[in-house]
C-alpha positions in Angstrom: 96.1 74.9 115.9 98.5 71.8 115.8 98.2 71.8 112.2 99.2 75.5 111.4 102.2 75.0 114.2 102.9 71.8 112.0 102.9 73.1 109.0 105.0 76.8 110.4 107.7 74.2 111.7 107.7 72.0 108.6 108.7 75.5 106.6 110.8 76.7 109.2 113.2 73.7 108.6 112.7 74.1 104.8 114.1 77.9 105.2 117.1 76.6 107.6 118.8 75.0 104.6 118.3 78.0 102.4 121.9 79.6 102.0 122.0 82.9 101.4 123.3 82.9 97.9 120.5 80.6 97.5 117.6 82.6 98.4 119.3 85.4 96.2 119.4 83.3 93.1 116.1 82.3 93.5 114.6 85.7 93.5 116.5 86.7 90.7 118.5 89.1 92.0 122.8 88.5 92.5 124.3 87.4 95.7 123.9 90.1 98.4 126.7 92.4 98.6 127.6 93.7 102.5 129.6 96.4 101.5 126.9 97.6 99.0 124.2 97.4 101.8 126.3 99.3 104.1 126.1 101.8 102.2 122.7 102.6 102.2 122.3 101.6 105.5 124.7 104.1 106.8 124.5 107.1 103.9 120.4 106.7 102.4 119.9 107.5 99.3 118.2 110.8 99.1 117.9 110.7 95.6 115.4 107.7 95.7 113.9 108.9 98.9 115.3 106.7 101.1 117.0 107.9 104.5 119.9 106.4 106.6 118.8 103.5 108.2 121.7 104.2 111.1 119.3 106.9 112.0 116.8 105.1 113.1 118.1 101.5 113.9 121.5 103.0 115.2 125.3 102.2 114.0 125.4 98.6 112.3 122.0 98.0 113.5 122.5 99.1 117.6 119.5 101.3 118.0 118.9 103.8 121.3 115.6 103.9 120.5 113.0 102.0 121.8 110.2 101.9 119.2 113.0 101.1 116.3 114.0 98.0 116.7 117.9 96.2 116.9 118.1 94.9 113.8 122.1 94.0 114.2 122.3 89.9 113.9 118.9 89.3 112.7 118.5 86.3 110.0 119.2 87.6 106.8 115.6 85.9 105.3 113.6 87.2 108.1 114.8 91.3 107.7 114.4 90.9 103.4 111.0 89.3 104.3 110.0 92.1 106.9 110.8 95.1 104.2 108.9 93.5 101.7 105.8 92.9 103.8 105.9 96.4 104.5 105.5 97.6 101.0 101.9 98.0 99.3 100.7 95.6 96.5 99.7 96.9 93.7 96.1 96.6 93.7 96.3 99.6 96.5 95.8 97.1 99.2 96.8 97.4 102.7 100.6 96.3 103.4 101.1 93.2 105.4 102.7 95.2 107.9 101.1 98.5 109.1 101.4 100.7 111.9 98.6 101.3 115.1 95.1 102.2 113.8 95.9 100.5 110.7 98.1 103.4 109.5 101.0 102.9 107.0 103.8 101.8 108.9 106.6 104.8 108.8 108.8 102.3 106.9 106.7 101.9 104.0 107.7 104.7 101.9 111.7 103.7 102.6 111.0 100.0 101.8 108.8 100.5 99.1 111.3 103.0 96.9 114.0 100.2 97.8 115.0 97.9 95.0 114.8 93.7 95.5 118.4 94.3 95.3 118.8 96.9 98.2 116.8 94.6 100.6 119.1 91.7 99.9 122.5 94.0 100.0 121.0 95.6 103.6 119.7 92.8 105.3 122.8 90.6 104.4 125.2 93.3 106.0 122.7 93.5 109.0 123.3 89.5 109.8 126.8 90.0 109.5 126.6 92.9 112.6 126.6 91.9 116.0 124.2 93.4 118.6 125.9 95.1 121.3 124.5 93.5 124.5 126.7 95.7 126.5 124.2 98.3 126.0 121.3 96.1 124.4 118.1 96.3 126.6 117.4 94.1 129.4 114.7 92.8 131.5 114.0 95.2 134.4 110.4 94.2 136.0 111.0 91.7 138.6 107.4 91.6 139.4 106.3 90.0 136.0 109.8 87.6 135.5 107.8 84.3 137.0 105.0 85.1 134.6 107.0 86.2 131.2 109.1 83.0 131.9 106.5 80.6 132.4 105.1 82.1 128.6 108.5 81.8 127.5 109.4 78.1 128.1 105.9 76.9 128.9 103.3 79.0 127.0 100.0 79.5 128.4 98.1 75.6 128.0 94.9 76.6 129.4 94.6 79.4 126.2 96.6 77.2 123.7 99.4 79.7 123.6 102.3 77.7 122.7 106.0 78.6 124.3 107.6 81.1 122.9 111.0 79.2 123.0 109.7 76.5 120.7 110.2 78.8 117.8 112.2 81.7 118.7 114.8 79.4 120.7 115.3 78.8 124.3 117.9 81.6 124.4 115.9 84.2 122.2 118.1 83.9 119.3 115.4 83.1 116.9 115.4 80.4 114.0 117.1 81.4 110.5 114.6 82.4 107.8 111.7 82.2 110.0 111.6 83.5 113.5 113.6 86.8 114.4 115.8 87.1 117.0 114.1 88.8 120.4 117.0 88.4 123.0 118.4 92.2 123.7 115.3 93.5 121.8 113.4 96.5 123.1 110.5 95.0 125.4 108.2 98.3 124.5 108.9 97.2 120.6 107.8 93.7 121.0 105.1 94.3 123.0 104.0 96.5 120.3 104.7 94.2 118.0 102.3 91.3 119.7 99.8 94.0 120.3 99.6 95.0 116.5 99.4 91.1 115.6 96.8 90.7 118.2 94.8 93.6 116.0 95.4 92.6 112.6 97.3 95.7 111.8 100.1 93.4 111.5 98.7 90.7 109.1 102.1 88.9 107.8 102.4 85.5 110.4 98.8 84.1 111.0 100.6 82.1 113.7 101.1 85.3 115.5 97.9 86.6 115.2 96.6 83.8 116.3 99.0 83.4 119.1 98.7 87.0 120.1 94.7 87.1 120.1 95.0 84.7 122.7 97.1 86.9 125.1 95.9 89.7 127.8 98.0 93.3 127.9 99.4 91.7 131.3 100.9 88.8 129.3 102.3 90.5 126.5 104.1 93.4 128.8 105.5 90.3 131.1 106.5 88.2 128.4 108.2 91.2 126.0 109.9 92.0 129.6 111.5 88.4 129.7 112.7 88.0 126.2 114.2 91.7 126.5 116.7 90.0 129.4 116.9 86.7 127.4 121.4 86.3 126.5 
């Protein structure tokens, strides 16, 4: 376990001095243009298949919806590496990421008529939004805040869960090109989220599988609760 968490924090500080012109150029597309990733975020193309992302995820990445996540503020590297793990190789494998019962997730079809070029142009505007904290979720068990903080800052030692903090920040706000923010983020979506790693169904961070295998339902509600409140 210390040498996967090694090696995870040796790439994460790799991917912090990845600009995002950078990253572009190296997957051979140009740099990311907001203004053209507006545009499909806000307007789809139904031509290709592909809806309005505002529908889902909300304006400029603000969603009202619980099961879609915020996606407003989130590292530009982490979104373009979330919509590609979400598309099918291929060989007519499984994607990385896939829904409960091992379902497609509903974003493959969307992701996977994108171009490398949309997935740069969107998630580059989505870093440049803000989330709304105003109206961003917040933690609202009080029962389970001692428990989802201890998890937070301290992990659980006695199952070699490490803290969450240690890689998504003490604040929540998550670590460029690795870890996504999770402050203001629905608790039902991560909880979700660490539930579908915990299965496999969401195979793209062994670290969180291996992380989430180790945690009970009551951990992952308390915890998902916490970061949810986390400013």
């Amino acid at each position: 376990m210390k040498r996967v968490l090694s090696s995870v924090v040796i790439a994460g500080s790799v991917l912090l001095g990845s600009s995002v012109a950078s990253v572009a150029i190296a997957q051979g597309v140009a740099k990311p243009d907001a203004q053209k990733g507006e545009q499909l975020y806000t307007q789809g193309d139904l031509s290709r298949g592909i809806l309005s992302c505002a529908s889902c995820h909300g304006e400029a990445g603000n969603s009202t919806i619980a099961m879609n996540p915020n996606l407003a503020g989130q590292p530009y590297e982490y979104t373009v590496k979330q919509l590609l793990d979400f598309v099918k190789p291929e060989d007519g494998a499984h994607a990385p990421r896939r829904g409960a019962g091992g379902a497609d997730s509903l974003m493959t079809p969307f992701a996977t008529a994108m171009t490398e070029e949309d997935r740069q142009n969107v998630a580059y505007y989505l870093s440049q939004q803000a989330l709304n904290y105003d109206t961003a979720p917040a933690a609202s068990n009080e029962d389970t805040a001692e428990r989802g903080q201890q998890i937070w800052r301290g992990g659980l030692p006695d199952r070699r869960v490490p803290a969450c903090a240690a890689c998504h920040g003490p604040a929540g706000a998550g670590i460029p090109g690795q870890y996504p923010r999770l402050a203001g983020q629905f608790p039902d979506y991560i909880a979700e989220q660490l539930r579908l790693f915990r299965s496999g169904e969401r195979a793209n961070n062994a670290m969180m599988t291996d992380i989430a295998d180790r945690m009970t339902d009551a951990d992952i509600a308390a915890v998902a609760d916490y970061a949810a409140g986390l400013r």
